[in-house]
C-alpha positions in Angstrom: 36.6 123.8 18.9 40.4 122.3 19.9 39.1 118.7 19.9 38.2 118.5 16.0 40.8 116.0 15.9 38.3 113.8 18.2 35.4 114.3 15.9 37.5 113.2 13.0 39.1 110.3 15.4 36.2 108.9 16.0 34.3 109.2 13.1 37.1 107.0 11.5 37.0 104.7 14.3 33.1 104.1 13.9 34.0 103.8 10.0 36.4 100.9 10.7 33.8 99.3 13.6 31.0 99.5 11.7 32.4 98.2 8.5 33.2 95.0 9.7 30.7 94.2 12.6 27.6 93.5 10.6 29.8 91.0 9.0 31.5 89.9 11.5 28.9 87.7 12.3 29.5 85.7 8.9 32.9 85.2 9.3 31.8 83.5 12.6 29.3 81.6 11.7 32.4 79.7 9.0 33.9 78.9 12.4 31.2 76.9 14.2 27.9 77.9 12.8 26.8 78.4 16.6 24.9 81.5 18.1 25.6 79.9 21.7 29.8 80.4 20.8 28.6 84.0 19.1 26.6 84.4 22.3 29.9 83.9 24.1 32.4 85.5 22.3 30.2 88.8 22.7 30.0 88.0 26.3 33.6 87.9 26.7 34.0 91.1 24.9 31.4 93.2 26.6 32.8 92.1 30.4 36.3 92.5 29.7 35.2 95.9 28.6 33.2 96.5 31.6 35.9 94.8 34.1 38.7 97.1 32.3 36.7 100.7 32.6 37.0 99.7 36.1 40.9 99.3 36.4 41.1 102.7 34.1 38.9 104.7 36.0 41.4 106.2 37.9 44.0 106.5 35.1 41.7 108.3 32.8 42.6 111.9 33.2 45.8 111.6 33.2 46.1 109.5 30.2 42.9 109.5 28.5 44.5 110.7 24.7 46.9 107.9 25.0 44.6 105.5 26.1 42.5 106.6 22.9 45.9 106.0 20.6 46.6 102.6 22.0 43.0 101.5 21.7 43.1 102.2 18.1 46.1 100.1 17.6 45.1 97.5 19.3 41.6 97.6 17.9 44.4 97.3 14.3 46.5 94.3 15.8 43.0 92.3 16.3 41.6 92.9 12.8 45.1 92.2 11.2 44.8 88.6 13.1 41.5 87.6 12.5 41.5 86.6 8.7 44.2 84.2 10.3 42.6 83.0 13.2 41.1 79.1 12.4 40.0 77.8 15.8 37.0 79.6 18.1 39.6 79.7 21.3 41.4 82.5 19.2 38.2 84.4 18.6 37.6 84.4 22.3 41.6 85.4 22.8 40.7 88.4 20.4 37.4 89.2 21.5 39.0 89.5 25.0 41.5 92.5 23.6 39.0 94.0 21.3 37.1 94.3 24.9 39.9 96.1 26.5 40.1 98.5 23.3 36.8 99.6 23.6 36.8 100.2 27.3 39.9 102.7 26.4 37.7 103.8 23.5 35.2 104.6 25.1 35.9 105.7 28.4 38.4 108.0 26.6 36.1 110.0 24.1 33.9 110.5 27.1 36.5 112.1 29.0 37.7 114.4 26.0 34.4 115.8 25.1 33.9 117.0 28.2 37.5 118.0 28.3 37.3 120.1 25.2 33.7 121.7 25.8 32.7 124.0 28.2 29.8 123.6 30.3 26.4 125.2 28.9 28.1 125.1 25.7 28.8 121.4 25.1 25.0 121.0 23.2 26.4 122.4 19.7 30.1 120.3 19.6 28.4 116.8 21.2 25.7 117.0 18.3 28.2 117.6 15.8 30.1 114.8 17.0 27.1 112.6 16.9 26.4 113.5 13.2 29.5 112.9 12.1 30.2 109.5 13.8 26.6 108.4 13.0 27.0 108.9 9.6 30.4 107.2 9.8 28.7 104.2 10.9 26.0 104.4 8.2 28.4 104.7 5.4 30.7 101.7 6.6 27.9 99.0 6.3 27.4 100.1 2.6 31.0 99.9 1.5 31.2 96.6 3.9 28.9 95.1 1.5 30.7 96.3 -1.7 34.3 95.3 -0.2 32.7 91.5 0.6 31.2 92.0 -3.2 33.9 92.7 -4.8 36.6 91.0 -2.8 36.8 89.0 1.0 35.6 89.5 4.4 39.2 89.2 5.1 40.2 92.2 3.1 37.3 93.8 4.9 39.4 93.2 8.3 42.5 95.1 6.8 40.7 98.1 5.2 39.4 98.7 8.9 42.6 97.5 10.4 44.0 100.7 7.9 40.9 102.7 8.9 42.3 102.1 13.1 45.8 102.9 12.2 44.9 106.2 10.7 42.8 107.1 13.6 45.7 105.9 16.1 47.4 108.9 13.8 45.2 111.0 14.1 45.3 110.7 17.7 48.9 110.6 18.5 49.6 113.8 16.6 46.9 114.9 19.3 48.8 114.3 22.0 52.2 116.4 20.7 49.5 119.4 20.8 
């Protein structure tokens, strides 16, 4: 398959997601100990997300590995900034680009797996890349719970800060293919 880069994209990218979301939600509650201003802060992210698939629709096939480069890094910029951020109007400021990250995320590994399979044969390739990104995702809340363990939450935001520049890497080698 010419899109193994993706599989290995992504399944870094569902490393670095999944090691800090789960406890994410600690690092929140030190802010305001509210589930109506978690309540929000996911709202904000989820319909920026939705709002911005709409604007990229139409962009998507012509840029859809770049798209996939920049939501990585700026997936990195937001997890770099949160161990600074000490008031709730920032988390909403960041929850607002991590929204527009994932729509370019998203919308973008959609596009290349169809892209880079050929119909009646994309079964085999989308299963692999299901393994391999589920498994990501299963091994980044274990070694989230060591990191916080053993060190901080916040050092949990750079390793997967690290974890989204190396798949931005990944990805913009892709594109000089």
């Amino acid at each position: 398959m010419k899109g193994r880069w993706l599989i290995r994209s992504q399944s870094i990218v569902t490393l670095a997601a999944g090691l800090i979301y789960p406890y994410y939600l600690l690092f929140l509650k030190n802010l305001g100990n509210s589930f109506t201003k978690y309540g929000l802060a996911f709202a904000v992210f989820t319909i920026s997300s939705a709002a911005v698939s709409q604007l990229l629709g139409p962009k998507l096939d012509r840029y859809g590995i770049r798209l996939l480069t920049y939501s990585s890094l700026g997936m990195m910029a937001a997890m770099l900034l949160f161990p600074w951020v000490e008031h709730y109007a920032w988390v909403l400021a960041l929850q607002l680009l991590m929204g527009v990250c994932n729509a370019m995320q998203k919308m973008s590994e959609r596009l290349l797996l169809a892209d880079y399979t050929e119909q009646g044969k994309r079964g085999k390739v989308i299963g692999s890349y299901h393994f391999w990104t589920s498994v990501a995702s299963g091994f980044a809340v274990m070694i989230g719970g060591y990191v916080i363990d053993w060190l901080t939450i916040q050092a949990l935001f750079y390793v997967s800060a690290l974890l989204y520049a190396i798949s931005a890497w990944v990805t913009w080698r892709a594109v000089g293919k």
